[in-house]
PDB file with SEQRES, HELIX, SHEET and CRYST1 records, atoms N, CA, C and O in Angstrom:
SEQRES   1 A   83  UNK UNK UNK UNK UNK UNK UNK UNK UNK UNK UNK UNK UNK          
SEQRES   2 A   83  UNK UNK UNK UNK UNK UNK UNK UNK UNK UNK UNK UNK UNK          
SEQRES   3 A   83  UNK UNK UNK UNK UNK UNK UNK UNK UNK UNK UNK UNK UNK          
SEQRES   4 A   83  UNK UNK UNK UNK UNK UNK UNK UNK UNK UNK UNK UNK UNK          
SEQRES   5 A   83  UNK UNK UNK UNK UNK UNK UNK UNK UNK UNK UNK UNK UNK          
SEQRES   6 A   83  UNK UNK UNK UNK UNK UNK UNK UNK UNK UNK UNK UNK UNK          
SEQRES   7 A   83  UNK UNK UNK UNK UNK                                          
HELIX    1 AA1 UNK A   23  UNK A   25  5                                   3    
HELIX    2 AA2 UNK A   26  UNK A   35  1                                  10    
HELIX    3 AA3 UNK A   58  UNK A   60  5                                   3    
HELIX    4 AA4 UNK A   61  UNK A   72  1                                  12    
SHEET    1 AA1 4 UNK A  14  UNK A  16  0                                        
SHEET    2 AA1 4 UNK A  51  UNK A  57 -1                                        
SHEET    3 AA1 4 UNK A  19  UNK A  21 -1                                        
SHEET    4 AA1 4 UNK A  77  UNK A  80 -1                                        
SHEET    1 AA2 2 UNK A  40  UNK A  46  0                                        
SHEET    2 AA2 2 UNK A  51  UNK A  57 -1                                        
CRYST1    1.000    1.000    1.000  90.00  90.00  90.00 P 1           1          
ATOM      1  N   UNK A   1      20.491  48.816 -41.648  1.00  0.00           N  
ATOM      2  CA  UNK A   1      20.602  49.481 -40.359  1.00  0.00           C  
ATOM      3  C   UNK A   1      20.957  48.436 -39.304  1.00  0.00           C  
ATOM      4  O   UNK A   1      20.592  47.270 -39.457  1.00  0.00           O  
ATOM      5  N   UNK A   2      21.886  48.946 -37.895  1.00  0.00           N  
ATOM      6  CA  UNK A   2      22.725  47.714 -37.416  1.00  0.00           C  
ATOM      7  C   UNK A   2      21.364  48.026 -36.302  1.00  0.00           C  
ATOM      8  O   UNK A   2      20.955  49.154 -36.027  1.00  0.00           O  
ATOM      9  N   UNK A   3      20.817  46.763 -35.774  1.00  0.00           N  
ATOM     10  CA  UNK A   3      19.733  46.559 -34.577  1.00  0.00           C  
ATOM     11  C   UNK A   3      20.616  46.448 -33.476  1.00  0.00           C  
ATOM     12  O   UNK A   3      21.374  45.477 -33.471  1.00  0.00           O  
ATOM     13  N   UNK A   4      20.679  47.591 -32.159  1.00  0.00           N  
ATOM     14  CA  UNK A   4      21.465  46.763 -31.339  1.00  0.00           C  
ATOM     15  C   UNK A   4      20.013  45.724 -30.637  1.00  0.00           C  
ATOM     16  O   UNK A   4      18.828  46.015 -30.472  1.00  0.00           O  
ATOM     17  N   UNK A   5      20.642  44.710 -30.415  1.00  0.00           N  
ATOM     18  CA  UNK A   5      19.697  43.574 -29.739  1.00  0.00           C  
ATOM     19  C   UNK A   5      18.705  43.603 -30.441  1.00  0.00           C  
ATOM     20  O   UNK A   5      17.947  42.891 -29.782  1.00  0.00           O  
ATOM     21  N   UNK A   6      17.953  44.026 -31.625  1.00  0.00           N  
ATOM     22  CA  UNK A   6      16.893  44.262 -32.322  1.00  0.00           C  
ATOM     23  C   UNK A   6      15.682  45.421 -31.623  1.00  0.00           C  
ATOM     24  O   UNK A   6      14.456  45.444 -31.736  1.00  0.00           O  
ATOM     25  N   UNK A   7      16.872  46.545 -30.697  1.00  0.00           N  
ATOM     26  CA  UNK A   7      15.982  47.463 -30.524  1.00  0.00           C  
ATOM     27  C   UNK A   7      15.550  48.550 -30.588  1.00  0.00           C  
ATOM     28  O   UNK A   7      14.526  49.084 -30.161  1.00  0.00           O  
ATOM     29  N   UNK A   8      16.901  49.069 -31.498  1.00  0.00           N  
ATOM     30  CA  UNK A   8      17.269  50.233 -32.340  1.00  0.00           C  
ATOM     31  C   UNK A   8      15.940  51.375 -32.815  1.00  0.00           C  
ATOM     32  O   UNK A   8      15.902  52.596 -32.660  1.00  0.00           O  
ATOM     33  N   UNK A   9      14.797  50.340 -33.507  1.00  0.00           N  
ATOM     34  CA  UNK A   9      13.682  50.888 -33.887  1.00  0.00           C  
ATOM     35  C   UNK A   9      12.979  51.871 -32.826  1.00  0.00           C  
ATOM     36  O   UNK A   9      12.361  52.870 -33.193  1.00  0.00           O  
ATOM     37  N   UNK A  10      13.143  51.460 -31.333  1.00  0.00           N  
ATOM     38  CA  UNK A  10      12.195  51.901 -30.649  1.00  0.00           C  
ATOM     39  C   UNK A  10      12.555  53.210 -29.789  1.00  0.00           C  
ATOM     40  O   UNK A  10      13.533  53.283 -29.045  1.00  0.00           O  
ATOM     41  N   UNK A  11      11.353  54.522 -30.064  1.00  0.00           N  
ATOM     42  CA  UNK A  11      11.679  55.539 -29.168  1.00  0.00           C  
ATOM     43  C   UNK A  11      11.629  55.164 -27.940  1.00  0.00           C  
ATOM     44  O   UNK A  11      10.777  54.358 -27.564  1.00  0.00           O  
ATOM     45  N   UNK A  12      12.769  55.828 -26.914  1.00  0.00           N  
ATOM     46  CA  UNK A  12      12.631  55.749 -25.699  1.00  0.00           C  
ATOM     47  C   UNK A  12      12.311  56.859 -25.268  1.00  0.00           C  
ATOM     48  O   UNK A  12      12.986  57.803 -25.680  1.00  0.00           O  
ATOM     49  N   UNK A  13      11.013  57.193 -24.152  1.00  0.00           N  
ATOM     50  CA  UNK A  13      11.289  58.723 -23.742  1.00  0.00           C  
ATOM     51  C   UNK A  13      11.067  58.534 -21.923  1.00  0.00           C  
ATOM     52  O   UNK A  13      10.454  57.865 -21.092  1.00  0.00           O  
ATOM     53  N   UNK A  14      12.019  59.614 -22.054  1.00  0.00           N  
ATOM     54  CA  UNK A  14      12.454  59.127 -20.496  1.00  0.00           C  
ATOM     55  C   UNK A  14      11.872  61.209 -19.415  1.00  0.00           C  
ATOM     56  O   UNK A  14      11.539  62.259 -19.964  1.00  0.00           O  
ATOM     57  N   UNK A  15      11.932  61.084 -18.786  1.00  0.00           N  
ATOM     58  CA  UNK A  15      11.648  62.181 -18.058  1.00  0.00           C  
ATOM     59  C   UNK A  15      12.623  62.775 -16.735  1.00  0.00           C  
ATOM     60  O   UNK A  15      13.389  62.147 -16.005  1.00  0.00           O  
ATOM     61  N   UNK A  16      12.298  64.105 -16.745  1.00  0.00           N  
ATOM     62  CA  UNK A  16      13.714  64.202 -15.938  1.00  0.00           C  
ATOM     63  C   UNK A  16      13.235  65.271 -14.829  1.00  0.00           C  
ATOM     64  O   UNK A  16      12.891  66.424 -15.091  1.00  0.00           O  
ATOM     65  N   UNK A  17      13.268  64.777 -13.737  1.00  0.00           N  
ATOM     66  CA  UNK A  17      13.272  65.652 -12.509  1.00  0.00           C  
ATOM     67  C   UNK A  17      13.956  66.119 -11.301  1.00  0.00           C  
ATOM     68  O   UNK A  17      14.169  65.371 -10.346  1.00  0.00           O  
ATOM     69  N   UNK A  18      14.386  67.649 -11.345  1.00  0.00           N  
ATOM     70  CA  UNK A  18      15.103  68.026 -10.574  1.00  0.00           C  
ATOM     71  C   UNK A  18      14.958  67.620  -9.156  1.00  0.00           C  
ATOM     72  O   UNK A  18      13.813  67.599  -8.707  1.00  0.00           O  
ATOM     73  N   UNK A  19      16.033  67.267  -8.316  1.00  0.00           N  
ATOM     74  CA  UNK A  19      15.265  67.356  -6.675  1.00  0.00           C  
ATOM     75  C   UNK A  19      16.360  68.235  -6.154  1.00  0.00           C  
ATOM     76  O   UNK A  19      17.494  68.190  -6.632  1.00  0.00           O  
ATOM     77  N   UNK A  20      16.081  68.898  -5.341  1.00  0.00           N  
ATOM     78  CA  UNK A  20      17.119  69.475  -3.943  1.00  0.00           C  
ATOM     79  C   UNK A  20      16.362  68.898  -2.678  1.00  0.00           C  
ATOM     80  O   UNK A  20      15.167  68.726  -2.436  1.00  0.00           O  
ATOM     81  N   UNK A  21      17.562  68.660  -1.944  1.00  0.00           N  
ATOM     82  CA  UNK A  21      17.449  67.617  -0.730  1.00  0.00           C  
ATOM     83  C   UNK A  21      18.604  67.934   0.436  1.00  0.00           C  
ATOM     84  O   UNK A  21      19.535  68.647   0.061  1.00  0.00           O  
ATOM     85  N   UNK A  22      18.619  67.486   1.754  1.00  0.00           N  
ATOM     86  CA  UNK A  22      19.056  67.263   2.206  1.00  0.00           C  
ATOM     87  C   UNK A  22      20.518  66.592   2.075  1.00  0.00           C  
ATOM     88  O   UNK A  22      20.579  65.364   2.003  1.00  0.00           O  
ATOM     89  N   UNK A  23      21.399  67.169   2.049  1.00  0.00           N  
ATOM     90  CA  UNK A  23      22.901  66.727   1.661  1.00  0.00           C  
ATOM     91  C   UNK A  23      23.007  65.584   1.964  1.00  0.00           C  
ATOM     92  O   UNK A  23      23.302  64.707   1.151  1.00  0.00           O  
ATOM     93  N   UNK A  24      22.703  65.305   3.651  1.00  0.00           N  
ATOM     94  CA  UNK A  24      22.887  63.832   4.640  1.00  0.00           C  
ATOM     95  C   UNK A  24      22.242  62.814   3.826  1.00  0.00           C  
ATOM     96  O   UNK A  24      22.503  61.620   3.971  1.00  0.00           O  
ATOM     97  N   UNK A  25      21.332  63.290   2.898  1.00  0.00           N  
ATOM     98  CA  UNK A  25      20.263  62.414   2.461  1.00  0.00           C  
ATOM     99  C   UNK A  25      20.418  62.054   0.927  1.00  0.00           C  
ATOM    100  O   UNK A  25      19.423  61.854   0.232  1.00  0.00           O  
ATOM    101  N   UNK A  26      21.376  61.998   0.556  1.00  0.00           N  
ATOM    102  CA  UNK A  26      21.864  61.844  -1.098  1.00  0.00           C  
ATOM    103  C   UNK A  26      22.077  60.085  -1.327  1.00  0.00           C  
ATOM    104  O   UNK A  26      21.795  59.421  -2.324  1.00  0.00           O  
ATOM    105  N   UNK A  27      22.698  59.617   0.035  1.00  0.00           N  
ATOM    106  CA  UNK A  27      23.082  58.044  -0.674  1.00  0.00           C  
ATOM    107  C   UNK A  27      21.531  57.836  -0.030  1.00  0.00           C  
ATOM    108  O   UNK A  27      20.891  57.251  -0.905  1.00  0.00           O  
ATOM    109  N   UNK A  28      20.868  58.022   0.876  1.00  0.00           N  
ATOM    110  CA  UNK A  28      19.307  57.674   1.112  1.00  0.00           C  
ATOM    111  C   UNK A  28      18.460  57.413  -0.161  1.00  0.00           C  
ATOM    112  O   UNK A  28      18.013  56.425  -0.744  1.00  0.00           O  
ATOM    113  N   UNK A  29      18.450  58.681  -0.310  1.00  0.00           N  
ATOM    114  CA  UNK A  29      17.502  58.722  -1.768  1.00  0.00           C  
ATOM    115  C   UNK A  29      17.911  57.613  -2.760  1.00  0.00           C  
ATOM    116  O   UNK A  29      17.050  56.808  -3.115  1.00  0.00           O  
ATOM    117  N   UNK A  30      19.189  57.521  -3.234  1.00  0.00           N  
ATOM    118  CA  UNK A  30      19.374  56.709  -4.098  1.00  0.00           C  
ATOM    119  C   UNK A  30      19.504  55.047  -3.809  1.00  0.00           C  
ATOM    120  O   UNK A  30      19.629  54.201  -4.694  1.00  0.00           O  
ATOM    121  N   UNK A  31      19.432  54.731  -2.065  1.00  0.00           N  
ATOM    122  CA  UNK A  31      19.604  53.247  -1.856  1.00  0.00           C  
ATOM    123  C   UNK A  31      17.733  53.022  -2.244  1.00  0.00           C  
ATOM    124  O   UNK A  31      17.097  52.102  -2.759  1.00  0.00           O  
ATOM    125  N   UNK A  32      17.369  54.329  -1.707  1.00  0.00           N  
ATOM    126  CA  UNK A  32      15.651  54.041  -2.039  1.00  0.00           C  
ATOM    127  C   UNK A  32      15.436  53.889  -3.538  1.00  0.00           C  
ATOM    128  O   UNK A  32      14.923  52.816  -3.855  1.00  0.00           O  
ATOM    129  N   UNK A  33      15.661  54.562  -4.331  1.00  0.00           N  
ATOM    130  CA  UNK A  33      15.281  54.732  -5.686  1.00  0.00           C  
ATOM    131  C   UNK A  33      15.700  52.860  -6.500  1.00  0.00           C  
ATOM    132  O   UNK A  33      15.166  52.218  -7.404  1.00  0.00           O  
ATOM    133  N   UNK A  34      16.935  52.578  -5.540  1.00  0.00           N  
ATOM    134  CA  UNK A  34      18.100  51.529  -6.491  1.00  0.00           C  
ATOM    135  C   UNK A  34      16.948  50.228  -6.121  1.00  0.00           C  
ATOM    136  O   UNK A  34      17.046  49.199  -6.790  1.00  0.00           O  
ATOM    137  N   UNK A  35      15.658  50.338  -4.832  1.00  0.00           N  
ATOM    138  CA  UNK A  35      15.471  49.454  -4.316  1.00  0.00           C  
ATOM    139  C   UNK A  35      14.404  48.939  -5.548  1.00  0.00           C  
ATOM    140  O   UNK A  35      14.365  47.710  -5.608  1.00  0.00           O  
ATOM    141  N   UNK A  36      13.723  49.479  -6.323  1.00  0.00           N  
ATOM    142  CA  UNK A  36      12.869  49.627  -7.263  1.00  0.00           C  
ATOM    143  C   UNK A  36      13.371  49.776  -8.864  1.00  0.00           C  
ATOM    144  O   UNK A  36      13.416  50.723  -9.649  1.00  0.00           O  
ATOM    145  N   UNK A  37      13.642  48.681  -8.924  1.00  0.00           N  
ATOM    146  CA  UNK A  37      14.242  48.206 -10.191  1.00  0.00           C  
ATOM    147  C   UNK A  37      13.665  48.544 -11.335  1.00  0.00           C  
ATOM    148  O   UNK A  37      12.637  47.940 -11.644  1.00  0.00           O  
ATOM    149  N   UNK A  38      14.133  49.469 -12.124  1.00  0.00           N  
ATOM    150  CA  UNK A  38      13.699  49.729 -13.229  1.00  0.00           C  
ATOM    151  C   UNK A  38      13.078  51.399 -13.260  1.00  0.00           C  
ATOM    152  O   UNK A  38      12.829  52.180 -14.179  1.00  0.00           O  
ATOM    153  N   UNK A  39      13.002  51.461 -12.072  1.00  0.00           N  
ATOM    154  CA  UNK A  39      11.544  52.633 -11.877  1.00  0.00           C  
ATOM    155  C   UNK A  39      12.590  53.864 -12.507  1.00  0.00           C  
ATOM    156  O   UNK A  39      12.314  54.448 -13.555  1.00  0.00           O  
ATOM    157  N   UNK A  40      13.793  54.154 -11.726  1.00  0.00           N  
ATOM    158  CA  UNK A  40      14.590  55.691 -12.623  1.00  0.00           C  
ATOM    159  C   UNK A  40      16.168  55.239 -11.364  1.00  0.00           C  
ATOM    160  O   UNK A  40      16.454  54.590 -10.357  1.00  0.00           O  
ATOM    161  N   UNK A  41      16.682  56.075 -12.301  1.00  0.00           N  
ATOM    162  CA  UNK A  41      17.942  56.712 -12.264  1.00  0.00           C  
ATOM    163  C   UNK A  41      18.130  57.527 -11.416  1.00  0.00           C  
ATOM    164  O   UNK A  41      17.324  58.456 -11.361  1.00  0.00           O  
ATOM    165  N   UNK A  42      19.344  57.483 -10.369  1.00  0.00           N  
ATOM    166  CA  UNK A  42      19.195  58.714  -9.745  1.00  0.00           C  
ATOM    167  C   UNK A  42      20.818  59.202  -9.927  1.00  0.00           C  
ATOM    168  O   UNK A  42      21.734  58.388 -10.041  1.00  0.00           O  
ATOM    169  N   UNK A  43      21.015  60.749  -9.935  1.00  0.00           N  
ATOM    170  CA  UNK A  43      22.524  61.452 -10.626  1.00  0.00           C  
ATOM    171  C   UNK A  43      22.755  62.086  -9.972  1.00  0.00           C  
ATOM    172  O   UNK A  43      22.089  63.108 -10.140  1.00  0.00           O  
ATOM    173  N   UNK A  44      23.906  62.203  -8.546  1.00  0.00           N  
ATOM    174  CA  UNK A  44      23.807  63.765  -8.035  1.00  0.00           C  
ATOM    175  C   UNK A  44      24.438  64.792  -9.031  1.00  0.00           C  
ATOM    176  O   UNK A  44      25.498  64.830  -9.656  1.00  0.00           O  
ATOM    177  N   UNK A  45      23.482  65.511  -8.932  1.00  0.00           N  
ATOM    178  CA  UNK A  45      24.266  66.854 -10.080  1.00  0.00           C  
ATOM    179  C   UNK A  45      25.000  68.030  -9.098  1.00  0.00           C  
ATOM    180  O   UNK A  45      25.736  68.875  -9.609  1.00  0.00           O  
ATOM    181  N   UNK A  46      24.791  68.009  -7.971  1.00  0.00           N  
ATOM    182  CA  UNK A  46      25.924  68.890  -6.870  1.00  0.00           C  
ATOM    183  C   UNK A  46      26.190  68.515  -5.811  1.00  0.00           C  
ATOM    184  O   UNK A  46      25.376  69.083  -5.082  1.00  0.00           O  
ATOM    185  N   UNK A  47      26.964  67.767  -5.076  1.00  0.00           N  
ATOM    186  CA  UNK A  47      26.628  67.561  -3.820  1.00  0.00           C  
ATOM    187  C   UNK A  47      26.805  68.337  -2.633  1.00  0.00           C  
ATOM    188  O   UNK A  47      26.331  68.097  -1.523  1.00  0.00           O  
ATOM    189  N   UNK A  48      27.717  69.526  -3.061  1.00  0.00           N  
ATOM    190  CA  UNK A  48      27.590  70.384  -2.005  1.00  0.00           C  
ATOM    191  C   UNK A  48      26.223  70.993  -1.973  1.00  0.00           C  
ATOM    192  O   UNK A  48      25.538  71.139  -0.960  1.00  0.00           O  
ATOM    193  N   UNK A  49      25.920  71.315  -3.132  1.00  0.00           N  
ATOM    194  CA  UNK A  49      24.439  71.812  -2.817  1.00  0.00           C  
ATOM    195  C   UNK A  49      23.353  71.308  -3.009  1.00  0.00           C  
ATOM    196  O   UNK A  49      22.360  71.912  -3.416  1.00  0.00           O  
ATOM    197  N   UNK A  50      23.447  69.750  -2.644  1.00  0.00           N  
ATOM    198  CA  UNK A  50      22.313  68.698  -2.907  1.00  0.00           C  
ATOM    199  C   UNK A  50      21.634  68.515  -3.279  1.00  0.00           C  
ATOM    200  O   UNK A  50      20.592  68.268  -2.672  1.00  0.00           O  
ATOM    201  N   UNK A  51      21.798  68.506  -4.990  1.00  0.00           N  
ATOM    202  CA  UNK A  51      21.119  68.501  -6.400  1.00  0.00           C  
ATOM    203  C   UNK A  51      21.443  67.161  -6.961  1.00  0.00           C  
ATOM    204  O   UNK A  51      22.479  66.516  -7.118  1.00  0.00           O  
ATOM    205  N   UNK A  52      20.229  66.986  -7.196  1.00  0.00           N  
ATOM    206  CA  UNK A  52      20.287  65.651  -7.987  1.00  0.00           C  
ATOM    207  C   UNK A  52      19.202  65.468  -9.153  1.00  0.00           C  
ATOM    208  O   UNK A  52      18.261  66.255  -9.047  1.00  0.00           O  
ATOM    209  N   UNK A  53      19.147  64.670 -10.144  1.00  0.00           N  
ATOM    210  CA  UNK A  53      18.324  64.672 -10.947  1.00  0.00           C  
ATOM    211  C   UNK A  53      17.942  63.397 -11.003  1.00  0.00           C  
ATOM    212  O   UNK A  53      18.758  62.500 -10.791  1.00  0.00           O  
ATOM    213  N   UNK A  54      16.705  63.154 -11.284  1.00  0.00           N  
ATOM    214  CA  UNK A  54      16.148  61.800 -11.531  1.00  0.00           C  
ATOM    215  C   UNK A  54      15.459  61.505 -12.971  1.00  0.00           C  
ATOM    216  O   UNK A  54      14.522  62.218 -13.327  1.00  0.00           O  
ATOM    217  N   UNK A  55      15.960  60.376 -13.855  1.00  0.00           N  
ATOM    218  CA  UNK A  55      15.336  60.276 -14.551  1.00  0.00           C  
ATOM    219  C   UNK A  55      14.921  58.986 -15.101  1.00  0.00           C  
ATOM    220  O   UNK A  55      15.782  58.112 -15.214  1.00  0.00           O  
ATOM    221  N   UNK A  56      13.730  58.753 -15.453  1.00  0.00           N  
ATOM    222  CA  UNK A  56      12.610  57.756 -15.186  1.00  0.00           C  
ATOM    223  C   UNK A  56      12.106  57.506 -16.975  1.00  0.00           C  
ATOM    224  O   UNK A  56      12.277  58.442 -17.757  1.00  0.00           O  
ATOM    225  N   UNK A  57      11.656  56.525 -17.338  1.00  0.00           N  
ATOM    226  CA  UNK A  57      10.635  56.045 -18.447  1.00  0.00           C  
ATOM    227  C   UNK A  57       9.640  56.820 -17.993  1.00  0.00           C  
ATOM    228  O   UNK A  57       9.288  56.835 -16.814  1.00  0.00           O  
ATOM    229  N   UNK A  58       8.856  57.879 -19.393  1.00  0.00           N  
ATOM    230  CA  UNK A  58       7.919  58.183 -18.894  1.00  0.00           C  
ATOM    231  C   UNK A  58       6.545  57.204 -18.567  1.00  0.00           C  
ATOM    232  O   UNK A  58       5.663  57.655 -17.836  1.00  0.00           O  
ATOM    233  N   UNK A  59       6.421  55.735 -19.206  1.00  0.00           N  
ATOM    234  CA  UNK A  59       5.294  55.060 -18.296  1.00  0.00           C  
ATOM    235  C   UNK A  59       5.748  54.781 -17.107  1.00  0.00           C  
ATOM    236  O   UNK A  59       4.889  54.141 -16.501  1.00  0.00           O  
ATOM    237  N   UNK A  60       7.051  55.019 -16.236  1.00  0.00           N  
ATOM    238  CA  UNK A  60       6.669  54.709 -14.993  1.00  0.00           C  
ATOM    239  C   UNK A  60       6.783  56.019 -13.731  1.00  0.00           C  
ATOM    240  O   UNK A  60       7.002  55.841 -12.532  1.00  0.00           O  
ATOM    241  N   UNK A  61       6.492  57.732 -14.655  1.00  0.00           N  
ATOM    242  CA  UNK A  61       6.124  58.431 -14.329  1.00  0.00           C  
ATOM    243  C   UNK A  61       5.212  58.758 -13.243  1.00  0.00           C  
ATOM    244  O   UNK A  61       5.161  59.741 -12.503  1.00  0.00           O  
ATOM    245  N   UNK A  62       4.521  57.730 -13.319  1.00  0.00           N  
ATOM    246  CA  UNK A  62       3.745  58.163 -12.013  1.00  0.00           C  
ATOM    247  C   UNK A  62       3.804  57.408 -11.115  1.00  0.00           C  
ATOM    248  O   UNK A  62       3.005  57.483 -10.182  1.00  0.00           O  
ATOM    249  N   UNK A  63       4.826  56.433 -11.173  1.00  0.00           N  
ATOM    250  CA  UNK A  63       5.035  55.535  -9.075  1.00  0.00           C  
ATOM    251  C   UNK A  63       6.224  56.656  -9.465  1.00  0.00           C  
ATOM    252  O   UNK A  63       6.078  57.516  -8.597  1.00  0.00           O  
ATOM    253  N   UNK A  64       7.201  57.030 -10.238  1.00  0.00           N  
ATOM    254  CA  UNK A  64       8.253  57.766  -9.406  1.00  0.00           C  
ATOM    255  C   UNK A  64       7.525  58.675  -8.781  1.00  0.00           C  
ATOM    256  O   UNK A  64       7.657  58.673  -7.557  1.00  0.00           O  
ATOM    257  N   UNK A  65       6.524  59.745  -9.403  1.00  0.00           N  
ATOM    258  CA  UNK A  65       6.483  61.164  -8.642  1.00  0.00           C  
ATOM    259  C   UNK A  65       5.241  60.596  -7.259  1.00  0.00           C  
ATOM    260  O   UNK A  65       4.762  61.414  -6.474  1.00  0.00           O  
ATOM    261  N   UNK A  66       4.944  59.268  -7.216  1.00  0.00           N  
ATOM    262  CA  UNK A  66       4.619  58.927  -5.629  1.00  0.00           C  
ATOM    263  C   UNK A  66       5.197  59.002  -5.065  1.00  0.00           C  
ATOM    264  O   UNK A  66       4.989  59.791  -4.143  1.00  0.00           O  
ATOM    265  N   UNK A  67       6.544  58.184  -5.115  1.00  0.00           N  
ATOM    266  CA  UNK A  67       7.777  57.897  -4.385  1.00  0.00           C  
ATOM    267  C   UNK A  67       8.209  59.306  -3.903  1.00  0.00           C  
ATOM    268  O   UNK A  67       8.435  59.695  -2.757  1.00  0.00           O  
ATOM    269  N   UNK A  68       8.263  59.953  -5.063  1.00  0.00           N  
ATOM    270  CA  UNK A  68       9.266  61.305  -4.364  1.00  0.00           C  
ATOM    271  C   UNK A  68       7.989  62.076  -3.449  1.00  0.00           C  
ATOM    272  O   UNK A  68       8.302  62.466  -2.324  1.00  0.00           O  
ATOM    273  N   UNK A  69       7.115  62.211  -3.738  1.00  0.00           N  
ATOM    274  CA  UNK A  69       5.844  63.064  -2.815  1.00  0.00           C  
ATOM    275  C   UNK A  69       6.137  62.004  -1.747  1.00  0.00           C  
ATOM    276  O   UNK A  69       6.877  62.456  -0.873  1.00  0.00           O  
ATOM    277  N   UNK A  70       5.872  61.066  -1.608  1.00  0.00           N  
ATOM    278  CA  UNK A  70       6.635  60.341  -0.230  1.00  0.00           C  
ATOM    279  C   UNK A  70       7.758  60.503   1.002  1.00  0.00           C  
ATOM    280  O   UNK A  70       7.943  60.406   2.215  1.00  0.00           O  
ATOM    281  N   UNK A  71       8.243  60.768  -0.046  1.00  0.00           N  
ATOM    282  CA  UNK A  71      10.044  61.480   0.321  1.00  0.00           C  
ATOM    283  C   UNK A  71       9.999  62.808   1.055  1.00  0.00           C  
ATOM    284  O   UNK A  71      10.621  63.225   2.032  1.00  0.00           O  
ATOM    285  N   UNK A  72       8.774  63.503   0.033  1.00  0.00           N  
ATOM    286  CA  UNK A  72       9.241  64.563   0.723  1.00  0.00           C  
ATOM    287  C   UNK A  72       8.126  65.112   1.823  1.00  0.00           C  
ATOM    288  O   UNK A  72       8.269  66.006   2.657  1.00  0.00           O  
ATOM    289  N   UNK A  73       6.688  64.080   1.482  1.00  0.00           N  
ATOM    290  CA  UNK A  73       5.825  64.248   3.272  1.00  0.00           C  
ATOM    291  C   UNK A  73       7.345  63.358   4.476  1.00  0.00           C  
ATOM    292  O   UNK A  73       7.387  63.428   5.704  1.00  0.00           O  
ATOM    293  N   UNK A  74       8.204  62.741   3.703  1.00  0.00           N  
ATOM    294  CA  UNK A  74       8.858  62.174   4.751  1.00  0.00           C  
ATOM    295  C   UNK A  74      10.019  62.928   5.431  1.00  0.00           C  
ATOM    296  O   UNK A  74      10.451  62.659   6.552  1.00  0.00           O  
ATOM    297  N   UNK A  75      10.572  64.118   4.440  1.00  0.00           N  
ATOM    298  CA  UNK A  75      11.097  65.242   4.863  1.00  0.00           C  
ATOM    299  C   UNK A  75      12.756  65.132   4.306  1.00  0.00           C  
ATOM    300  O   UNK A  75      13.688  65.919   4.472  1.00  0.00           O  
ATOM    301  N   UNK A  76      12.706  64.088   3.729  1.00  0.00           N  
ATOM    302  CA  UNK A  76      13.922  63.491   2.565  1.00  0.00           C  
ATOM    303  C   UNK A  76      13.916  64.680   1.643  1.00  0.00           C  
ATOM    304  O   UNK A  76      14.755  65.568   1.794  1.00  0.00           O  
ATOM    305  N   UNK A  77      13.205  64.723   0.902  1.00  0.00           N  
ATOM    306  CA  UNK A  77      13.457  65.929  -0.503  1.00  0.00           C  
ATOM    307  C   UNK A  77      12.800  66.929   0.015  1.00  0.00           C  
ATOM    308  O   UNK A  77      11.945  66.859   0.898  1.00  0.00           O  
ATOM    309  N   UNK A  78      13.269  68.061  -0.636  1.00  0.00           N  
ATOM    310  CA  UNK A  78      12.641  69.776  -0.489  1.00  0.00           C  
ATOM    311  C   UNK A  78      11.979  70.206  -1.468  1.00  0.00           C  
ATOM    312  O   UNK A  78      10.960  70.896  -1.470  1.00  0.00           O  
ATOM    313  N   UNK A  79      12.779  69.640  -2.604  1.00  0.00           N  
ATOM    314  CA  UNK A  79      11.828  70.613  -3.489  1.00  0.00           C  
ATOM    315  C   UNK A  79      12.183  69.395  -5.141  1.00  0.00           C  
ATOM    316  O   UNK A  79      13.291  69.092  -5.583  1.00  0.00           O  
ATOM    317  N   UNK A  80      10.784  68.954  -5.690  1.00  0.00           N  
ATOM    318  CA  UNK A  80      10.677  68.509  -7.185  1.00  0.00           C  
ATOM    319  C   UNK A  80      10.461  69.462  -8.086  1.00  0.00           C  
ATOM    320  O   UNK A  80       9.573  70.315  -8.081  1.00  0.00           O  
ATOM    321  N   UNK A  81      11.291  69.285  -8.845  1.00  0.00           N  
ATOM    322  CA  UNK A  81      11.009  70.321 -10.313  1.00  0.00           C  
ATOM    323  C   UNK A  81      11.143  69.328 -11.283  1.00  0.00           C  
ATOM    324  O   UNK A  81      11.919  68.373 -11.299  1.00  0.00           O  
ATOM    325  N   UNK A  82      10.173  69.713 -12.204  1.00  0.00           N  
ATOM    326  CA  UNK A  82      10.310  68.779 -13.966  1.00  0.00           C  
ATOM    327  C   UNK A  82      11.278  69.816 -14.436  1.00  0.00           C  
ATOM    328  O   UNK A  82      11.385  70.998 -14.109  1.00  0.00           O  
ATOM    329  N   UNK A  83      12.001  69.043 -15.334  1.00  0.00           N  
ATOM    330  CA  UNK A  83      13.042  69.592 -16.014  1.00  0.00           C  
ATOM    331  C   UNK A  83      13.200  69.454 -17.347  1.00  0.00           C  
ATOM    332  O   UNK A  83      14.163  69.974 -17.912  1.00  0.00           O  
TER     333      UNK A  83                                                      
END                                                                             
């Protein structure tokens, strides 16, 4: 079996959460997300209708869904959904 980098063996499981947001607020979210290295991914999945998905390692599951409850007492995101 070919190892890439010798890491082939290992499950990755990653988690995926919907956001709708503020249109104005799409490169926001993601200069925030990019600032936190490693923590998740961010994808717009519409931008007219300001969908995006985020997806994260599930051990670092729980600073993302701080971050986004952050976001959205901050009035950045509207609405988190697990997906």
């Amino acid at each position: 079996m070919n190892d890439l980098y010798g890491i082939s063996r290992f499950m990755w499981n990653f988690s995926v959460l919907s956001l709708k947001l503020k249109r104005s607020d799409i490169s926001y979210v993601k200069f925030i997300l990019e600032g936190y290295d490693g923590l998740g991914i961010v994808t717009t999945k519409d931008r007219f209708a300001a969908e995006a998905i985020v997806t994260c390692p599930v051990s670092r599951k729980q600073s993302m869904v701080k971050l986004l409850e952050a976001l959205v007492h901050e009035g950045v995101i509207k609405e988190v959904h697990e997906t």
